[in-house]
NUSETI-362671 format. One record per residue (C-alpha): residue number from 1; residue in one letter; chain; x, y, z. Coordinates in nm, 4 decimals, decimal comma. Layout:
<mardo><pos>NUM</pos><code>A</code><unit>A</unit><px>X</px><py>Y</py><pz>Z</pz></mardo>
...
END
This chain:
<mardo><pos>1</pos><code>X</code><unit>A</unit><px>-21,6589</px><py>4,0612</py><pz>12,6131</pz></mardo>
<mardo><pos>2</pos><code>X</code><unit>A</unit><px>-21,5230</px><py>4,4148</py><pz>12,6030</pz></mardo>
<mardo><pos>3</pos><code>X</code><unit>A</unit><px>-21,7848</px><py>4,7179</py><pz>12,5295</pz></mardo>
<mardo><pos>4</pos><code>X</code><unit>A</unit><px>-21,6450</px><py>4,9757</py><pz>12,3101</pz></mardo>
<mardo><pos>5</pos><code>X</code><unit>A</unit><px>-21,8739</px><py>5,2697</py><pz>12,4870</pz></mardo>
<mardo><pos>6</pos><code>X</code><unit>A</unit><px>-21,7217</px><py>5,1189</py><pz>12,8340</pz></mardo>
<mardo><pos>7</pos><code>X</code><unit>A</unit><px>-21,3845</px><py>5,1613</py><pz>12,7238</pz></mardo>
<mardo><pos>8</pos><code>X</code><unit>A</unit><px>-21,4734</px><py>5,4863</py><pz>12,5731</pz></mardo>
<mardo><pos>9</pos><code>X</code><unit>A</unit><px>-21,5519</px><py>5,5980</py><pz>12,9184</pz></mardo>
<mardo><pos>10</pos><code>X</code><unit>A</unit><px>-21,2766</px><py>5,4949</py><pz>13,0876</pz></mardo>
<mardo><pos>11</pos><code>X</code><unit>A</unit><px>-21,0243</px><py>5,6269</py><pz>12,8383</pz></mardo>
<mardo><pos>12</pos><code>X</code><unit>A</unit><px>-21,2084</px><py>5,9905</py><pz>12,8745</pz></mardo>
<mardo><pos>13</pos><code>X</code><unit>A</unit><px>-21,1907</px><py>5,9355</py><pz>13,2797</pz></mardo>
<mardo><pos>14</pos><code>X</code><unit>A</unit><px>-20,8695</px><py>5,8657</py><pz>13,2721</pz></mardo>
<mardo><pos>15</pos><code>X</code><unit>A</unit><px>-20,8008</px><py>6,1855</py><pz>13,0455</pz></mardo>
<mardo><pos>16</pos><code>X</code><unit>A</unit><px>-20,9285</px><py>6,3881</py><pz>13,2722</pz></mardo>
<mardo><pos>17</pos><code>X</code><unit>A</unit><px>-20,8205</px><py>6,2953</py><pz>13,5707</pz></mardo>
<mardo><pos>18</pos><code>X</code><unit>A</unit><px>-20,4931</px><py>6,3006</py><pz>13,4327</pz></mardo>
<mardo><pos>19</pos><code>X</code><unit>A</unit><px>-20,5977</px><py>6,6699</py><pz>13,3671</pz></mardo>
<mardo><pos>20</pos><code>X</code><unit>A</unit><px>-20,5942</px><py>6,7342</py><pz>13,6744</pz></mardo>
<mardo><pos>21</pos><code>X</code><unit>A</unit><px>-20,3044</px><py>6,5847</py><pz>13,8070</pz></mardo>
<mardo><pos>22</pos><code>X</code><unit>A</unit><px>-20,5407</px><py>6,3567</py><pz>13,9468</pz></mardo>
<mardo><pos>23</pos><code>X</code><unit>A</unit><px>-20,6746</px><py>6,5178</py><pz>14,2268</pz></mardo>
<mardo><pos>24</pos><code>X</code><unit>A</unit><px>-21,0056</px><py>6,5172</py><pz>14,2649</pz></mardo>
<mardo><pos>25</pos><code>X</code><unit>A</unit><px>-21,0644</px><py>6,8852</py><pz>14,4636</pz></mardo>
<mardo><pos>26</pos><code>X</code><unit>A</unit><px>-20,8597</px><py>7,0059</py><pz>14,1466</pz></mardo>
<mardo><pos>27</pos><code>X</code><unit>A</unit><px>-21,1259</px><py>6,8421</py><pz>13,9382</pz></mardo>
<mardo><pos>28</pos><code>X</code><unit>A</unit><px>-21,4250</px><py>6,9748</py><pz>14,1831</pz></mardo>
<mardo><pos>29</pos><code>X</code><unit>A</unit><px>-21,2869</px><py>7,3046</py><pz>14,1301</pz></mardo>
<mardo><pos>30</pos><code>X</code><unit>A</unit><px>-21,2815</px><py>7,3471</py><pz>13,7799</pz></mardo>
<mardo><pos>31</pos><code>X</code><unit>A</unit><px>-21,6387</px><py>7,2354</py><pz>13,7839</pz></mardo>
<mardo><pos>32</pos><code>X</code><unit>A</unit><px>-21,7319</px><py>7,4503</py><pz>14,0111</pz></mardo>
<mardo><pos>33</pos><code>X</code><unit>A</unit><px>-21,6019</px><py>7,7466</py><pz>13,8695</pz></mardo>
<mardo><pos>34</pos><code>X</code><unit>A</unit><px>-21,7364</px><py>7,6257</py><pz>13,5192</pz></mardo>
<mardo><pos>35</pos><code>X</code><unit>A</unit><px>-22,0626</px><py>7,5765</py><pz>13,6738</pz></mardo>
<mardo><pos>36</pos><code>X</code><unit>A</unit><px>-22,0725</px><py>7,9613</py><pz>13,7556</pz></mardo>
<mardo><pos>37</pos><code>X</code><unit>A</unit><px>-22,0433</px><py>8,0619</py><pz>13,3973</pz></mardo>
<mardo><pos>38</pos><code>X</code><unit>A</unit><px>-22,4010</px><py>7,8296</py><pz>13,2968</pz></mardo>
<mardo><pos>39</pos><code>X</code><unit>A</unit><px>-22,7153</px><py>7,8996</py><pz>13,4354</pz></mardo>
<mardo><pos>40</pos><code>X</code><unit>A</unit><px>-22,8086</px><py>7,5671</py><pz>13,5444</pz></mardo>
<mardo><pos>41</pos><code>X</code><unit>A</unit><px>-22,6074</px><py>7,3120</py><pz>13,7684</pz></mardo>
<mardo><pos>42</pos><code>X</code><unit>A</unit><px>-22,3385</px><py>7,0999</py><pz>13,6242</pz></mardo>
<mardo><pos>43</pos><code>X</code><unit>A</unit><px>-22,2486</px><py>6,9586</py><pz>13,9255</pz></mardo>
<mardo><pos>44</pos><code>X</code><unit>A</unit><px>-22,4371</px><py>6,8977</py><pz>14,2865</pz></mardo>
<mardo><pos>45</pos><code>X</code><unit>A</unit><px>-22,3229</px><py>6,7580</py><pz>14,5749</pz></mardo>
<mardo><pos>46</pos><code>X</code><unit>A</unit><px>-22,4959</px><py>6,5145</py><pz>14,7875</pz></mardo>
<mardo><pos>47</pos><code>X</code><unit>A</unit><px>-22,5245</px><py>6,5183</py><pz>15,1731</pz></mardo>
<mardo><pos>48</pos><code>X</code><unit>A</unit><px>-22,2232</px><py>6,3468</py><pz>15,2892</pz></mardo>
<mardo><pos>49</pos><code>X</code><unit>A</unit><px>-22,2702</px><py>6,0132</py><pz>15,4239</pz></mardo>
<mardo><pos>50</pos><code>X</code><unit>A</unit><px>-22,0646</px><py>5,8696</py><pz>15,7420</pz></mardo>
<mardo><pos>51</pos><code>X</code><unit>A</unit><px>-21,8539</px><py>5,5887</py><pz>15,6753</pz></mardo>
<mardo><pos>52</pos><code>X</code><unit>A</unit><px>-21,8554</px><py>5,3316</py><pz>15,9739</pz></mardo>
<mardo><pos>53</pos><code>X</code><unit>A</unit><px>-21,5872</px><py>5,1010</py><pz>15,9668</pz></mardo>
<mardo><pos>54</pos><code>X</code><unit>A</unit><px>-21,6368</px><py>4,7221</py><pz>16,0883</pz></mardo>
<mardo><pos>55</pos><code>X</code><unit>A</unit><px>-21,5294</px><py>4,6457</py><pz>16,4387</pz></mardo>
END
């Protein structure tokens, strides 16, 4: 069964990654610099985690 808000999401992911050539630091960017112009945050960034791959 296919959800019409799911696929709503997807299509406007997919527009704007396509935006942005698909790159995500293009995408961080943008929000970034958008963020500057609003008072509160539009985008935060949590602590990076380590990625440990199986042995």
């Amino acid at each position: 069964m296919k959800d019409p808000i799911i696929e709503d999401i997807h299509k406007a992911r997919a527009k704007l990654s396509a935006r942005f050539g698909h790159d995500v630091s293009a995408l961080g960017a943008f929000l970034r610099k958008e963020q500057k112009k609003h008072k509160g945050k539009l985008v935060s960034f949590a602590e990076k985690r380590t990625i440990i791959k199986p042995a």
